[in-house]
C-alpha positions as semicolon CSV with decimal commas, in nm:
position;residue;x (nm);y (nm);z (nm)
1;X;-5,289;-5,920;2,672
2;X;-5,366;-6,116;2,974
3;X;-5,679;-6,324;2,978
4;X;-5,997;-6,255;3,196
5;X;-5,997;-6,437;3,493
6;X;-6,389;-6,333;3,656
7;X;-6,548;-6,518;3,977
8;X;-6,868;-6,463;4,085
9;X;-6,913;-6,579;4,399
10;X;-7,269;-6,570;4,614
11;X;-7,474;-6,452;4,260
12;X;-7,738;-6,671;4,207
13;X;-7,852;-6,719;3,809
14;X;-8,151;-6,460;3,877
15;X;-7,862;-6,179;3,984
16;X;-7,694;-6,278;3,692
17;X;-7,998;-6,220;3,455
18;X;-8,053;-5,895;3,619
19;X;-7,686;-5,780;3,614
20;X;-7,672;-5,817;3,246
21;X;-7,980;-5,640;3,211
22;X;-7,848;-5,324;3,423
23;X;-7,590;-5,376;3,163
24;X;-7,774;-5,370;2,849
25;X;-7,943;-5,008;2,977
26;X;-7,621;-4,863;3,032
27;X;-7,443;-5,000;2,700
28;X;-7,801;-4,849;2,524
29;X;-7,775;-4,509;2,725
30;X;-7,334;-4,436;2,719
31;X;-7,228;-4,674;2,453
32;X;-6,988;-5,011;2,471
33;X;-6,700;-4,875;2,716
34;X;-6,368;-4,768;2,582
35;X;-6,191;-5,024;2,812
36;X;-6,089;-5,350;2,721
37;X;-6,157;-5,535;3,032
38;X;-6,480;-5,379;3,091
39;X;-6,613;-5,510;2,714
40;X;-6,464;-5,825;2,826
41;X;-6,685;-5,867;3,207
42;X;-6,992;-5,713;2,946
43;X;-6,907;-6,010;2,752
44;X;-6,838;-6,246;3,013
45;X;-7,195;-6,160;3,197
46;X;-7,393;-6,157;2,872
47;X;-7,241;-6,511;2,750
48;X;-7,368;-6,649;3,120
49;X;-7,671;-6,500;3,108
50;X;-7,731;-6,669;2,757
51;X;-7,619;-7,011;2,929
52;X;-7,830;-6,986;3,191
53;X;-8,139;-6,909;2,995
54;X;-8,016;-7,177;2,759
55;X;-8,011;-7,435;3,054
56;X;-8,376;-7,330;3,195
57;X;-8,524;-7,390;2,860
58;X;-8,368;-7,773;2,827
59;X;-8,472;-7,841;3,149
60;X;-8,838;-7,738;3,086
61;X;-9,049;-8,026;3,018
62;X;-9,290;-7,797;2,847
63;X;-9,021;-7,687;2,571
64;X;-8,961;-8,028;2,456
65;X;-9,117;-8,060;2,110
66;X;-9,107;-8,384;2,062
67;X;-9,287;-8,526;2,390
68;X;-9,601;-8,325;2,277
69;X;-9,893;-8,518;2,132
70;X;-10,025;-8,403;1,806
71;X;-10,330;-8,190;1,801
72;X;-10,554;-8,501;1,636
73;X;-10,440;-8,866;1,674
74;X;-10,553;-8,954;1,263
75;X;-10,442;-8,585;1,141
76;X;-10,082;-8,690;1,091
77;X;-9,845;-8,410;0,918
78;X;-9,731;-8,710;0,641
């Protein structure tokens, strides 16, 4: 078997998010598709999609535990 060899050129990360969600409806309506390659772009699109997500919630300040202050500067968990 040949490997997958996908390019996505001119999709920006939010047409990749919505791609794989057009995909999730159809897998949850027909079923996974009987084709190899097809499971294989499914694949492909829903590992980006997971990267991508992955990436936007390191580079949120926001999400970053340990820069937050604790509630109450003498209620220390220890």
């Amino acid at each position: 078997m040949r490997g997958l060899n996908i390019t996505l050129p001119n999709l920006s990360d939010d047409d990749v998010i919505e791609l794989d969600m057009y995909i999730s409806c159809a897998v949850s309506q027909m079923g996974e598709p009987e084709s190899e390659k097809m499971r294989q772009f499914f694949d492909f699109i829903r590992q980006k999609r997971r990267e991508i997500e992955e990436d936007r919630w390191r580079s949120n300040p926001k999400n970053w535990g340990a820069c937050c202050k604790w509630p109450y500067e003498d209620d220390f968990p220890f």
